[in-house]
Residue frames as qw, qx, qy, qz and C-alpha x, y, z in Angstrom:
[[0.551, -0.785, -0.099, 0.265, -16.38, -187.64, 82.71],
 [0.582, -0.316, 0.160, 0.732, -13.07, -187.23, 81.03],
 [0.090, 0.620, 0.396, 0.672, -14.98, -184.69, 78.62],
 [0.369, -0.890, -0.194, -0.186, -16.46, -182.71, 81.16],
 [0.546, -0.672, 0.056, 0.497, -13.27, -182.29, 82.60],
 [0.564, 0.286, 0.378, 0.676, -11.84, -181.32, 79.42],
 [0.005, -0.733, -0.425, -0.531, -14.43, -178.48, 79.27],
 [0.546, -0.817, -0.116, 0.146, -13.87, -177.35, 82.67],
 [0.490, -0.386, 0.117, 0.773, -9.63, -176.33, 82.21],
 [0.395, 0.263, 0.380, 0.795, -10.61, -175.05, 79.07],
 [0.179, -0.878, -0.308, -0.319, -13.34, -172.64, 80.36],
 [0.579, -0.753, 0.032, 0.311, -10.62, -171.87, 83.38],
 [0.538, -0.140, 0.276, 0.784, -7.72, -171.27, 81.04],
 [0.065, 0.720, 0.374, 0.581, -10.30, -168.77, 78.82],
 [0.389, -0.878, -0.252, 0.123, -10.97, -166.90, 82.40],
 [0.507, -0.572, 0.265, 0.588, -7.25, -166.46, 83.61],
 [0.424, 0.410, 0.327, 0.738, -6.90, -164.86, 79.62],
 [0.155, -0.798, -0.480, -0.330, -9.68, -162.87, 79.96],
 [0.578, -0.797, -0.155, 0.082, -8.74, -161.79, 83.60],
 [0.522, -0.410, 0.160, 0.731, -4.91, -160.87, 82.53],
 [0.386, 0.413, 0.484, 0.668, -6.22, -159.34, 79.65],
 [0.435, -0.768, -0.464, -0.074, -8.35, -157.13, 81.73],
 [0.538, -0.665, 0.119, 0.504, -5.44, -156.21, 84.48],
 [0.513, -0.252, 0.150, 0.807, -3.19, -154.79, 81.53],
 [0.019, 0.701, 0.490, 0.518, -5.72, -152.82, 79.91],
 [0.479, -0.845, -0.185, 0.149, -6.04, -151.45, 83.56],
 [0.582, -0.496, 0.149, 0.628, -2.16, -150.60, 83.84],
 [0.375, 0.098, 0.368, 0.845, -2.22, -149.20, 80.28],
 [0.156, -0.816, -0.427, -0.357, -4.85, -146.74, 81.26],
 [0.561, -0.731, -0.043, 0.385, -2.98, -145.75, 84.54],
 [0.612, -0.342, 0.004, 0.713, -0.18, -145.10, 82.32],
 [0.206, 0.588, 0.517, 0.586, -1.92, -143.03, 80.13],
 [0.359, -0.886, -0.287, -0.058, -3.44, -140.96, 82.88],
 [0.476, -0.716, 0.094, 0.502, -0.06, -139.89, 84.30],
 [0.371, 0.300, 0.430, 0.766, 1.43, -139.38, 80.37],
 [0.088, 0.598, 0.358, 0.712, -1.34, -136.35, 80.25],
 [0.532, -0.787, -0.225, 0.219, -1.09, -135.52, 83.62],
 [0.703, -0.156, 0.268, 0.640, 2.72, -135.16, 82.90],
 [0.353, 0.537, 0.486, 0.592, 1.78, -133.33, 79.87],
 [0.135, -0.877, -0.280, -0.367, -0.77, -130.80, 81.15],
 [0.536, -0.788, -0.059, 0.296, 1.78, -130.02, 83.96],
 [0.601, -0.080, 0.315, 0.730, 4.43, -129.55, 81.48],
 [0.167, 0.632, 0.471, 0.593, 2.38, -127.00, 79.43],
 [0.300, -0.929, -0.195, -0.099, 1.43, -124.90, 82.81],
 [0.622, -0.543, 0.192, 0.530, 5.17, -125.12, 84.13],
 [0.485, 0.297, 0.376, 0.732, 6.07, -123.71, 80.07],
 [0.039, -0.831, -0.176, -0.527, 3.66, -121.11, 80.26],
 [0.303, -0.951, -0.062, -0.014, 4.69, -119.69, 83.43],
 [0.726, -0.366, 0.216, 0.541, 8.00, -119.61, 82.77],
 [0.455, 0.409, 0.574, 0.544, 7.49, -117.99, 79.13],
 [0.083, -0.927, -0.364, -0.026, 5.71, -115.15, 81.02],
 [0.548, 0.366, -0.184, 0.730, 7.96, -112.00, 80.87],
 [0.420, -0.539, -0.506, 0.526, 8.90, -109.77, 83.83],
 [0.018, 0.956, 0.175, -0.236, 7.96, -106.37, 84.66],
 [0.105, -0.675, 0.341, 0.646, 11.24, -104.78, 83.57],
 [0.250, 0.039, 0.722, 0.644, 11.14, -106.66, 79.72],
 [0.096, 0.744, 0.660, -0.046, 7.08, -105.56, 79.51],
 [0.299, -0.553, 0.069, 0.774, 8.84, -101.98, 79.64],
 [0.671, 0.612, 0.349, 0.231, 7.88, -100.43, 76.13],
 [0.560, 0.103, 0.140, 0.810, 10.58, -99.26, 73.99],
 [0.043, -0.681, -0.240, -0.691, 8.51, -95.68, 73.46],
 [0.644, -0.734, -0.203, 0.073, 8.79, -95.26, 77.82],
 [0.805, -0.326, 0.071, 0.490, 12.21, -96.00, 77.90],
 [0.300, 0.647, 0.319, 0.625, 12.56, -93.73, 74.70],
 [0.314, -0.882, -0.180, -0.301, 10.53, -90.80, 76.66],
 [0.616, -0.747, -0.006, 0.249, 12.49, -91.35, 79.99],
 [0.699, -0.059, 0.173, 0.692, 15.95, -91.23, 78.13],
 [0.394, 0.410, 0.184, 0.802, 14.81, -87.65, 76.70],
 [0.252, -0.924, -0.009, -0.287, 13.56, -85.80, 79.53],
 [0.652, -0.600, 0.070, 0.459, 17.11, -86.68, 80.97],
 [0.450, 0.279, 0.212, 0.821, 18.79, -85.10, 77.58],
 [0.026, -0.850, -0.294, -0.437, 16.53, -82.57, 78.06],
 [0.334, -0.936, -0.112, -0.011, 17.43, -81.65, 81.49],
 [0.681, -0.263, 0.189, 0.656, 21.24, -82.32, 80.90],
 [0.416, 0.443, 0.180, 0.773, 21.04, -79.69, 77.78],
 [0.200, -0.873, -0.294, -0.333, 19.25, -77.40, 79.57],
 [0.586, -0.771, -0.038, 0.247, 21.86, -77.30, 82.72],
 [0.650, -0.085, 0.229, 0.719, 24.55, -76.96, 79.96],
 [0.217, 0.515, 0.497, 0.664, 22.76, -74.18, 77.82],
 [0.287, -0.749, -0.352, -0.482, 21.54, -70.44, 78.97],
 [0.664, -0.659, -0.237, 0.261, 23.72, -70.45, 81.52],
 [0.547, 0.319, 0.228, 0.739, 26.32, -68.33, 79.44],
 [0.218, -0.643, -0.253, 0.689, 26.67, -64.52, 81.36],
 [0.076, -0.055, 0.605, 0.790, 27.77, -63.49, 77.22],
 [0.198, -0.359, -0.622, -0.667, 24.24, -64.23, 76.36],
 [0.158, -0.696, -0.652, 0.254, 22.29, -62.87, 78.94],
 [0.145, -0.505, 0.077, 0.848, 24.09, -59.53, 77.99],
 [0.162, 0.173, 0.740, 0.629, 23.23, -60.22, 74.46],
 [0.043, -0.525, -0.843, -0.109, 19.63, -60.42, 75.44],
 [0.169, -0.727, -0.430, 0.508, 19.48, -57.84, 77.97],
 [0.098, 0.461, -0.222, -0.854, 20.81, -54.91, 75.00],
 [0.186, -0.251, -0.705, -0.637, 18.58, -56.56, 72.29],
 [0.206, -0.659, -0.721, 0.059, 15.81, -56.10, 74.68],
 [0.029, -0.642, -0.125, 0.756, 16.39, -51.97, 75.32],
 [0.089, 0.361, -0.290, -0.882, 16.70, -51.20, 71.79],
 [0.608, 0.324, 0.431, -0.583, 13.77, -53.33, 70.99],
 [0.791, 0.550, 0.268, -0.007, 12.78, -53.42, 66.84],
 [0.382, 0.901, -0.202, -0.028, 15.92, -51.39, 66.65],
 [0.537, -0.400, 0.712, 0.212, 18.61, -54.27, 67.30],
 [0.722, 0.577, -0.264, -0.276, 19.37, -54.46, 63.76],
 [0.258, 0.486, -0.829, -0.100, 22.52, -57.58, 64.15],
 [0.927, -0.085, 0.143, -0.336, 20.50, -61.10, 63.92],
 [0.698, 0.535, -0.473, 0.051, 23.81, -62.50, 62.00],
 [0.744, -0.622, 0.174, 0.172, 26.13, -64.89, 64.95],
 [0.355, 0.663, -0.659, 0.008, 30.23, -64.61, 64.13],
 [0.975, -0.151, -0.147, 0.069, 31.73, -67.74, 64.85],
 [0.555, -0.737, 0.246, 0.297, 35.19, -67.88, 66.21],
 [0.670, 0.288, 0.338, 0.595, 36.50, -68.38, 62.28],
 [0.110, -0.918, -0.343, -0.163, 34.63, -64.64, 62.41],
 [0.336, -0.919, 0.031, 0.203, 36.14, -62.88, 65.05],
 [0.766, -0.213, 0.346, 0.498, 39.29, -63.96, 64.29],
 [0.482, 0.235, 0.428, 0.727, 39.73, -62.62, 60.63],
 [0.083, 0.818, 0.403, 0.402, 37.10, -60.16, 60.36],
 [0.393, -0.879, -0.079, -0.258, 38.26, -58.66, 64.27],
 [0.096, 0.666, -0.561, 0.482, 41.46, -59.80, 65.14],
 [0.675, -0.376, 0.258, -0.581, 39.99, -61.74, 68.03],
 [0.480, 0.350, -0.780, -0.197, 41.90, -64.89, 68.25],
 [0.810, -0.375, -0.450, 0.003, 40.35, -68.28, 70.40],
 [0.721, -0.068, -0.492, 0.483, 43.33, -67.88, 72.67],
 [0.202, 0.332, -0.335, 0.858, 42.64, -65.07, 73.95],
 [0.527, -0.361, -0.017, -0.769, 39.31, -65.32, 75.26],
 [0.262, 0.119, 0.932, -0.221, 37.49, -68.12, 77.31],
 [0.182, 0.540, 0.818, 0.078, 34.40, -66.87, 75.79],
 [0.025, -0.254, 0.288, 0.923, 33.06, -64.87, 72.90],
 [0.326, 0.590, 0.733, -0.090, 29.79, -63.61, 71.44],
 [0.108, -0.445, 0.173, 0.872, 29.13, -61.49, 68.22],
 [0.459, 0.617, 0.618, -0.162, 26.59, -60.09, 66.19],
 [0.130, -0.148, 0.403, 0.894, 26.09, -58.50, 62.52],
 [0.584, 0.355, 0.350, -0.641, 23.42, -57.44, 60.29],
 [0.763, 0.170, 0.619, 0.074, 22.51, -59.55, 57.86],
 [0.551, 0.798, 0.089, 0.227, 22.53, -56.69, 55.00],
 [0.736, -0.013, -0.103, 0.669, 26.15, -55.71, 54.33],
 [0.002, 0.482, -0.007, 0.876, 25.59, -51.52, 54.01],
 [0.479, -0.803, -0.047, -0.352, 24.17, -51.51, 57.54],
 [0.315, 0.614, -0.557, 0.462, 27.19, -51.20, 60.15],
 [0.618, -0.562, 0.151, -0.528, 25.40, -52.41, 63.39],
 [0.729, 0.359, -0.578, 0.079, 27.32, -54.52, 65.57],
 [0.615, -0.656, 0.173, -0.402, 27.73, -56.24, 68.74],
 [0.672, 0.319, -0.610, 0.273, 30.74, -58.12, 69.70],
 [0.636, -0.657, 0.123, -0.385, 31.21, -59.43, 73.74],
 [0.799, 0.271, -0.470, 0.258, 34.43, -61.32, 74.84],
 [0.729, -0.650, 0.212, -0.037, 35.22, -62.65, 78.36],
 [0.531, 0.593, -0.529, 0.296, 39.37, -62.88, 78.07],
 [0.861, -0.210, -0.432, 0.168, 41.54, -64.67, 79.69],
 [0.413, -0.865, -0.021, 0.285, 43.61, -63.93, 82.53],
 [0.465, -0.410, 0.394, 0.679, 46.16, -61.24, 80.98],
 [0.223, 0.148, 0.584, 0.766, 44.59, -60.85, 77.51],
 [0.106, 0.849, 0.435, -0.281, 42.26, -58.29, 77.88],
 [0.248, -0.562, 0.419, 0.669, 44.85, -55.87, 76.64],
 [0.308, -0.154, 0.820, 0.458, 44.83, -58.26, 73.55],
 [0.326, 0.518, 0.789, 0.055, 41.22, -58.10, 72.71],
 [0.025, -0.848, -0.112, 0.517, 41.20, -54.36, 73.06],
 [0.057, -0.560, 0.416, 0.714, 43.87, -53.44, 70.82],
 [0.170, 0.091, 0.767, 0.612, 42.25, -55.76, 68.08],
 [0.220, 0.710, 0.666, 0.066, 38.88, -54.60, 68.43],
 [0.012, -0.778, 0.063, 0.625, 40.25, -50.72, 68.47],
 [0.052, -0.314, 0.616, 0.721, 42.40, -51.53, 64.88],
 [0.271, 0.329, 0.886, 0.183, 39.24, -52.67, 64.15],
 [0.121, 0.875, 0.397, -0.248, 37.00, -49.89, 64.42],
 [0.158, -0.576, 0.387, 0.702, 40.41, -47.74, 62.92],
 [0.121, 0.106, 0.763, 0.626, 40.01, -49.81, 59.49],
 [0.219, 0.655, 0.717, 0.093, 36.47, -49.43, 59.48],
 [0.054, -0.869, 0.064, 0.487, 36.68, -45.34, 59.81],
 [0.288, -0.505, 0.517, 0.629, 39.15, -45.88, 56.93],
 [0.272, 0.087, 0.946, 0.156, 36.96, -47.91, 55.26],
 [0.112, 0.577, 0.573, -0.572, 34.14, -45.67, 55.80],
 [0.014, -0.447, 0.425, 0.787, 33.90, -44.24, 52.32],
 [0.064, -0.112, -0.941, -0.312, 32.57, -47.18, 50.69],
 [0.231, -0.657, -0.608, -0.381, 29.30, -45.76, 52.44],
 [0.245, 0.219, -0.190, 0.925, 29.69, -42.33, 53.67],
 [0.561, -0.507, -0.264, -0.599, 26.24, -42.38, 55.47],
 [0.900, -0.246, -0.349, 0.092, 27.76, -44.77, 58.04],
 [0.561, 0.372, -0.392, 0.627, 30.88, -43.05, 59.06],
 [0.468, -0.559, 0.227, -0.645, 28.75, -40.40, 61.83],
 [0.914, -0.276, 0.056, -0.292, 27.87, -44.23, 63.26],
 [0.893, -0.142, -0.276, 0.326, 31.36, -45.93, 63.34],
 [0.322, 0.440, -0.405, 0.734, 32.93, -42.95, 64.41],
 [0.520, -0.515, 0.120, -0.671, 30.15, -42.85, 67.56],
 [0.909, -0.127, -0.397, -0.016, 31.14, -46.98, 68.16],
 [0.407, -0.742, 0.452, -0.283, 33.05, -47.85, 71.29],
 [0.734, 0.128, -0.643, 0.175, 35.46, -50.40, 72.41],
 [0.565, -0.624, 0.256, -0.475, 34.61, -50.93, 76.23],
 [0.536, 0.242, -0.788, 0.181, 36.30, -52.58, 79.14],
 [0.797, -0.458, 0.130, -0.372, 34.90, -54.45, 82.32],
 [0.663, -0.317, 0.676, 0.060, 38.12, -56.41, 83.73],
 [0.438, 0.191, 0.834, 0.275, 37.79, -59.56, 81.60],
 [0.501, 0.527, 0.686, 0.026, 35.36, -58.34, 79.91],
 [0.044, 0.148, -0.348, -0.925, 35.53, -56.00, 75.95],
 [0.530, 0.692, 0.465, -0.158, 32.52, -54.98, 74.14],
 [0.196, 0.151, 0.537, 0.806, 32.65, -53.80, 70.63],
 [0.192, 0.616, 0.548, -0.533, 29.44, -51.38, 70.65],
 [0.114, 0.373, -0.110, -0.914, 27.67, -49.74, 67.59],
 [0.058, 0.493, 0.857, 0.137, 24.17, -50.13, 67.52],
 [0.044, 0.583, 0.422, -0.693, 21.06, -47.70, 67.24],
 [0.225, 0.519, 0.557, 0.608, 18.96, -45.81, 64.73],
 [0.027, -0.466, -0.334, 0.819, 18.39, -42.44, 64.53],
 [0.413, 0.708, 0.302, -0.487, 16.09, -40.06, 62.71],
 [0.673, 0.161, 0.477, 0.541, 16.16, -39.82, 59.03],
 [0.346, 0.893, 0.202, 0.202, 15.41, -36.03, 59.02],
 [0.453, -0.765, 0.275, 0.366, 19.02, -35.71, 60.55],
 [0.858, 0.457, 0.093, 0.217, 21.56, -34.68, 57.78],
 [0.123, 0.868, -0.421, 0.234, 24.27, -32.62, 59.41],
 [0.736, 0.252, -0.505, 0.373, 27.12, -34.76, 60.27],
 [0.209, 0.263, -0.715, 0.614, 27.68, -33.63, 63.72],
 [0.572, -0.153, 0.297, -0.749, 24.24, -33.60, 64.87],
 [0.926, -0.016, -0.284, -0.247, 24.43, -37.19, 63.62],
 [0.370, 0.367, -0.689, 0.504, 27.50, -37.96, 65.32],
 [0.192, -0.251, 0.527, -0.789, 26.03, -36.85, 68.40],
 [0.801, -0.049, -0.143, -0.580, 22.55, -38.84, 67.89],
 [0.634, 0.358, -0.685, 0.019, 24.80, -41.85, 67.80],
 [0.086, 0.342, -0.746, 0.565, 26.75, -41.30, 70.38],
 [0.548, -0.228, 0.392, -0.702, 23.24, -41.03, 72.25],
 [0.855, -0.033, -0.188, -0.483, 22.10, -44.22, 70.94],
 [0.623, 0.242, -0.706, 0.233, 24.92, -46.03, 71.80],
 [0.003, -0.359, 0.651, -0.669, 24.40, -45.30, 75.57],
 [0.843, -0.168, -0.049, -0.509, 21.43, -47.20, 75.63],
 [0.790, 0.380, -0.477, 0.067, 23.82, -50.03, 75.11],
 [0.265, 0.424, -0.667, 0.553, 26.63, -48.69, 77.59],
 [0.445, -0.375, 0.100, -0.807, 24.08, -48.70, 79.94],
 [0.979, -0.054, -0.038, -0.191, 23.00, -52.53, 79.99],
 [0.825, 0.228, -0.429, 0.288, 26.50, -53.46, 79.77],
 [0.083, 0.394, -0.548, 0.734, 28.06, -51.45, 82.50],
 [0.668, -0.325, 0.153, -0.652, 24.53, -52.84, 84.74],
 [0.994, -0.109, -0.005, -0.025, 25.82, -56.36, 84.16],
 [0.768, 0.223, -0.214, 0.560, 29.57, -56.50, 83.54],
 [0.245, 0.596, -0.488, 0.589, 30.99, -53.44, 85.40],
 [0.741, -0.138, -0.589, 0.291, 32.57, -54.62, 88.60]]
């Protein structure tokens, strides 16, 4: 009897192992289950946070694009809006193939070559030809208030040297003696442009040819500048 009980605690003490062995297996499966629960919620809560927003998605070649149709339209309201170069346009456009000055002066230009100093103008536009033995020449200068006077008297001592000058190619002289120095208010022109026939060779009948060609010129300027 006292055997058989023996066998009996020891088969109960094997259960109650068995049966706690059993219960933490269970609990270390639970915690497992919420570890990769944890996990897989941590991975969806990464990715949607990782996700970028409409304004970084933005490609760099849009932004690019958008930034130059605003240069564009800023150069455009700054450019072409110049009264100087619509004149410019409007007498290279009468005398056609025969606007022989493609050359721009700059304002180092006017200055030395014309007398024509920055300060006197607000704004100045001037053309040459590119070969030095042709004489054509177009020179436009809105002055300031009071120095009209000023632009005049250099572009006149200009045309004076050139007449003096005029020697150096004695074909040319009929054509700066036929040039003008025109006023409009503010505004001087230098004028002497045009081509004339090459079976003219008397000297006053070129003179006079000039003269005519220049009035194509006077013509376009006195339609926009005279007041």
């Amino acid at each position: 009897m006292k055997r058989i009980k023996s066998l009996t605690n020891v088969t109960l003490w094997a259960a109650a192992l068995l049966l706690a062995g059993a219960l933490l297996a269970l609990t270390a499966c639970g915690r497992g289950g919420d570890e990769e629960t944890k996990g897989t919620q941590e991975t969806v809560t990464s990715g949607v946070s990782q996700t970028p927003s409409q304004a970084e998605t933005t490609s760099p070649a849009a932004t690019e694009s958008s930034a130059e149709e605003t240069s564009g339209s800023t150069d455009e309201s700054e450019t072409g809006s110049s009264k100087l170069k619509e004149v410019r346009d409007a007498v290279a456009e009468a005398y056609g193939e025969n606007y022989l000055p493609e050359m721009p002066l700059d304002a180092e230009s006017l200055e030395m070559l014309y007398g024509v100093k920055p300060d006197m103008y607000e704004e100045a536009l001037g053309e040459i030809p590119m070969i030095s033995a042709q004489v054509d020449t177009l020179i436009l200068v809105k002055a300031k208030e009071g120095r009209a006077a000023d632009v005049q008297a250099a572009l006149e001592a200009y045309r004076t040297n050139q007449l003096e000058a005029g020697m150096n190619y004695p074909m040319n002289v009929p054509k700066i003696e036929a040039s003008e120095v025109l006023v409009y208010g503010d505004y001087v022109c230098y004028l002497m442009l045009g081509m004339i026939d090459d079976s003219i060779e008397d000297e006053g009948e070129m003179l006079t040819a000039y003269q005519e060609q220049n009035q194509t010129g006077k013509q376009v300027l006195e339609q926009y500048l005279a007041q």
